[in-house]
N, C-alpha and C positions, 0 to 999 in steps of 0.2 A: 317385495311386492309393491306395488302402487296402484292408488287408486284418484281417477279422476274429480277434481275439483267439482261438485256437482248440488243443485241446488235449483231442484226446477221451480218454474215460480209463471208467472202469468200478468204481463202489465198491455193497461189502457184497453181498445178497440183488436182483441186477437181469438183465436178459436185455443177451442181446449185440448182439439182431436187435430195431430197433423194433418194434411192432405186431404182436407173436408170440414165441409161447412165454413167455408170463409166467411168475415165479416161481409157484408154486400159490399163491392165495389175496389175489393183490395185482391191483392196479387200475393202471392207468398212465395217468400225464398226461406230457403234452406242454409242456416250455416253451421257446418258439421265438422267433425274430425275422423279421421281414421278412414275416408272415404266410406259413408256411411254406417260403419262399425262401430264409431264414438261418441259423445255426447252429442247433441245440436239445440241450436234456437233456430225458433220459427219467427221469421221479420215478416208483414202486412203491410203493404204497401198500395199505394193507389195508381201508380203508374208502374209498368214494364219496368224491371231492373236492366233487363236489356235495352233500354228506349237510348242508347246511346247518340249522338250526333255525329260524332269520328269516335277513333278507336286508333291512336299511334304507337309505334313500339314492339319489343317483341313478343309480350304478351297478348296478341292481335290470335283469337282463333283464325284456324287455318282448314284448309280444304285441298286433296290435293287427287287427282285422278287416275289411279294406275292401270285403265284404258288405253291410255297415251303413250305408256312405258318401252321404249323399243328395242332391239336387240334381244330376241328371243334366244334361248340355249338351251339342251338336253341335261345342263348340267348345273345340279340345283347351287353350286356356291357360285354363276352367277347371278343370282338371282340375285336384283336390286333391292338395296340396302336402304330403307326411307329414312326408318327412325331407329334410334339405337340408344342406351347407356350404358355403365358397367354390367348390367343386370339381364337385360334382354338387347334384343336384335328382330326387328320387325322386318321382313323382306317379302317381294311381291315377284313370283318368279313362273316364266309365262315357257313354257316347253311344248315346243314343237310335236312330239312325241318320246318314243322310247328312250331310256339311258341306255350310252354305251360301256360306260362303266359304274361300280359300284361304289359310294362313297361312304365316308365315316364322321362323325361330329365328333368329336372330341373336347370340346369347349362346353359342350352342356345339353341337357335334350331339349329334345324338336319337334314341334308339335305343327304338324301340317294339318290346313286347312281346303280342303278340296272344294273351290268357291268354282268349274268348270270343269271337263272331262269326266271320264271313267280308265279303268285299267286294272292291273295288278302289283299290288308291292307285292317283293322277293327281299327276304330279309335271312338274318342268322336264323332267327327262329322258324321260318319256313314262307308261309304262300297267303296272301288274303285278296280278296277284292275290293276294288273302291267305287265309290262313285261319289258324285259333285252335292257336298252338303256334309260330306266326311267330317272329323276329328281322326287323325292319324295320331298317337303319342310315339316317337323311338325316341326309346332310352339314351342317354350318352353312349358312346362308342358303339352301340350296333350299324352294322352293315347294312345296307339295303340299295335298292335301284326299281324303277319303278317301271310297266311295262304298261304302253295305254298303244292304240292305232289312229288316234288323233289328237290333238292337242291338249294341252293340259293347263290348267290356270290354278297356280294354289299361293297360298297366304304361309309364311314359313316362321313362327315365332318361337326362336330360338330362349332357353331357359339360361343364361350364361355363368357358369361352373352353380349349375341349379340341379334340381330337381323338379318334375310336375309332379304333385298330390293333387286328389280329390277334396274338397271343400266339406269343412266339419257342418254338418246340417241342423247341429243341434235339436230343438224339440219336434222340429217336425221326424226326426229318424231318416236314418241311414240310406232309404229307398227311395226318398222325396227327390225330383225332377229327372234322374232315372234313377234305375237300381242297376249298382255295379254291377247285377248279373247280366247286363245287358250292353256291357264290354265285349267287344270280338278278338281275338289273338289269332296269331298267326295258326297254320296246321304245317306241319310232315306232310304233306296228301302228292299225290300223281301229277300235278304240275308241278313241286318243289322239286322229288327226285328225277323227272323229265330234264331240268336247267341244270343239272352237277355234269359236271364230265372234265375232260383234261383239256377244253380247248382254255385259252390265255385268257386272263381275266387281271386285271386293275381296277384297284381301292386311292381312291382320292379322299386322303382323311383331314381333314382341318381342324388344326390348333394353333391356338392365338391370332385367328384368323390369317393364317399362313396357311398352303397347302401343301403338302407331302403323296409322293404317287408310290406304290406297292403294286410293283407286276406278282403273279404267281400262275405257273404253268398249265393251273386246275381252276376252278370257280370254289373258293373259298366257302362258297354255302354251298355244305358240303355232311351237314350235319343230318345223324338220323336219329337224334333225338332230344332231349331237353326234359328237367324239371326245374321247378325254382319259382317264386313269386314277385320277379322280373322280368317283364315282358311288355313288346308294346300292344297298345289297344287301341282299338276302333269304335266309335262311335257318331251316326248320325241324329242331326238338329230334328231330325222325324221321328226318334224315339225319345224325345224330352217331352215332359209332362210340368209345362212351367209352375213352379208357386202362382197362388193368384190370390186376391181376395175382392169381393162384388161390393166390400163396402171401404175398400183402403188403396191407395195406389201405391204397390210397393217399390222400395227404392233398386236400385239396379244390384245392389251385391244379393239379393233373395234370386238373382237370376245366373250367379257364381258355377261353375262350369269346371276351370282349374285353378289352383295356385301354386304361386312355385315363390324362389324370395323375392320379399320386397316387389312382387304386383301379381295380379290375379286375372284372368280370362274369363269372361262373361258371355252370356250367347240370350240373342233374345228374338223367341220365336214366336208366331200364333199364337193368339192367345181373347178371350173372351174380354171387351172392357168394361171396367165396372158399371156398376150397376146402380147404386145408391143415387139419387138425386144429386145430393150434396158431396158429394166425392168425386176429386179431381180425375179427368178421364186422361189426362196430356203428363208427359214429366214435368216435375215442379221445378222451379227454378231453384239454382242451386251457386253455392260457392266450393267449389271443388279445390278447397284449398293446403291439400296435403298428396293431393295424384295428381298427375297427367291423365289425361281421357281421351284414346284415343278410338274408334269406331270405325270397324269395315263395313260398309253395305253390302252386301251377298243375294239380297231378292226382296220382291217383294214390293208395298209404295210405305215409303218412311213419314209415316204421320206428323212430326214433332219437327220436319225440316223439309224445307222452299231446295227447290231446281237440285237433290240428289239424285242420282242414280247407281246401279249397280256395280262394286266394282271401283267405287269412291270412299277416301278415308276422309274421316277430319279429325283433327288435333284440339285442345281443346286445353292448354297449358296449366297447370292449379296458379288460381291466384287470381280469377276473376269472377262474377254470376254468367251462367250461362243457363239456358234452357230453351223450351219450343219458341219457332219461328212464330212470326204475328198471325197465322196461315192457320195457323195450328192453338192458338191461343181461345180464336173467334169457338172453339170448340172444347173447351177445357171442361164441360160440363153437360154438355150434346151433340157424342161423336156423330159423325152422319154415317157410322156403320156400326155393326154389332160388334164386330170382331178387328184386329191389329192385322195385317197379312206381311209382314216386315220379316226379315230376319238379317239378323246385325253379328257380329262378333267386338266384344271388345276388350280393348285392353286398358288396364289400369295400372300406372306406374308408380310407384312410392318416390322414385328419384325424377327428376328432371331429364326428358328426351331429348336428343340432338334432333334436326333435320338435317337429311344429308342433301347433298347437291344434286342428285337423282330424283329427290322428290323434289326440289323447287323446279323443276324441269317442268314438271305436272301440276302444279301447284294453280290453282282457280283463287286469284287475288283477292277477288270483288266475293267470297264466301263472309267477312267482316263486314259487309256493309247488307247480310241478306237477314238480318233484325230490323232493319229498317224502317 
């Protein structure tokens, strides 16, 4: 067992209550452990922790566009590789339409992100529909191939020799931001057995990010039936029911979605801002000093950040204060709306990301100097 060194205590010009009622004229940051899971102190400060002047080196947040990303493919291990470490595999993979073949993970499950299109996955376990705002989970080694009549845009984050779990919810209980019954699984139904027959079909499966091709004479989804409490599931950002609180801004893991090892996926959707006077309405500044943080945009106007758009990642390395642009500050206590209308995906990494050379391609240089 271990237990954290811990001894809260309260010095000089500070509030007693996190994220509300600040002293007049002071800023607060956050410095935490365990990416909000762990102890923290609350630092009051009078000036911007971000009022930087330059910023050199490679811990320089970063901003990168996969609007710009080119060479489209039908097949998802194209899909551009941005950020990556032993653990997971972020890719951003933009499909013309239908696959001609079926493929297989091997390396660890896959959790797709339906950020555009509509269509159908065809998997082992049978038939579902999609549409743009999905959560797709498949398991390691299941099959699938995806059936749309226009193009398709999805976020591909790969769990590497992992697993996805659902996120322990502790006292709020089991059903707080949805309730597992409101996961979709595939069906058996009349389009699955429509797609079986003997025409030739190939499995493109990848392991150790190497790929392997498997003709077979028949279509391999070929199954009439299944029990077992492995399966993948679906779920859209329109049936989450965020945590909230009208007199507390809560920190981003109350917004926890999956985890798998060593990092967690987060989704943060509509939601009412608070309400209290004295309670911060903006994310509080923070030292993200044990994750990576990184952020898709998916919809919406991103309150907390200057010149985003839809369809843009930022990076946001552990090891520096980051939080809302100056844009976003002017309002820390008098949003000029009632409600958030954003929706984000993110990801948090326990290890250190690489970027790869496909994202410095896309890469918006001048996003370090938009604190300013």
């Amino acid at each position: 067992m271990k237990k954290w060194i811990t001894h809260p205590k309260v010095e000089g010009n500070a509030s007693r209550q996190a994220h509300a009622d600040l002293p007049e004229g002071t800023m607060e940051r956050e410095m935490g452990k365990e990416g909000f899971f762990g102890p923290a102190t609350h630092m009051y400060h009078t000036r911007p922790p971000t009022g930087w002047s330059s910023f050199e080196g490679p811990l320089q947040p970063r901003a990168f566009d996969s609007n710009k990303l080119t060479g489209p493919s039908n097949m998802p291990w194209d899909a551009k590789c941005l950020l990556h470490n032993a653990h997971v595999r972020f890719r951003v993979w933009q499909s013309p339409g239908s696959m001609d073949r079926l493929v297989r993970n091997s390396d660890g499950d896959e959790l797709l992100f339906i950020h555009d299109g509509k269509g159908q996955l065809f998997c082992d376990y049978g038939h579902m529909e999609f549409t743009a705002g999905d959560y797709i989970m498949l398991p390691r080694g299941t099959m699938w191939r995806l059936e749309s009549e226009g193009p398709l845009y999805v976020v591909l984050i790969e769990a590497t020799n992992s697993s996805y779990m659902l996120p322990e919810k502790g006292m709020v209980g089991p059903h707080a931001i949805f309730d597992p019954a409101m996961l979709d699984t595939p069906e058996i139904n009349e389009a699955f057995k429509a797609q079986q027959g003997d025409e030739e079909w190939q499995v493109v499966v990848k392991r150790r990010n190497m790929l392997s091709t498997i003709t077979y004479p028949f279509n391999p989804l070929d199954a009439v039936g299944w029990k077992g409490d492995l399966m993948p599931v679906k779920i859209n950002w329109r049936a989450f029911r965020p945590l909230m609180s009208h007199r507390y801004h809560l920190p981003p893991s109350a917004h926890t979605t999956f985890v798998a090892n060593r990092f967690v996926v987060c989704t943060f959707v509509p939601r009412p801002f608070e309400t209290d006077p004295g309670a911060l309405k903006v994310p509080f500044f923070h030292n993200n000093d044990d994750y990576d943080e990184v952020l898709f945009y998916h919809a919406g106007d991103f309150f907390s950040r200057d010149n985003i758009h839809p369809g843009m990642i930022t990076l946001h390395p552990c090891g520096f204060t980051h939080g809302p642009h100056p844009k976003a500050l002017k309002n820390a206590f008098t949003p000029k709306k009632s409600a958030t209308d954003e929706v984000a995906v993110m990801l948090d990494t326990r290890d250190a990301l690489e970027v790869s050379a496909d994202a410095e391609q896309v890469e918006w240089k001048e996003y370090v100097d938009s604190w300013k």
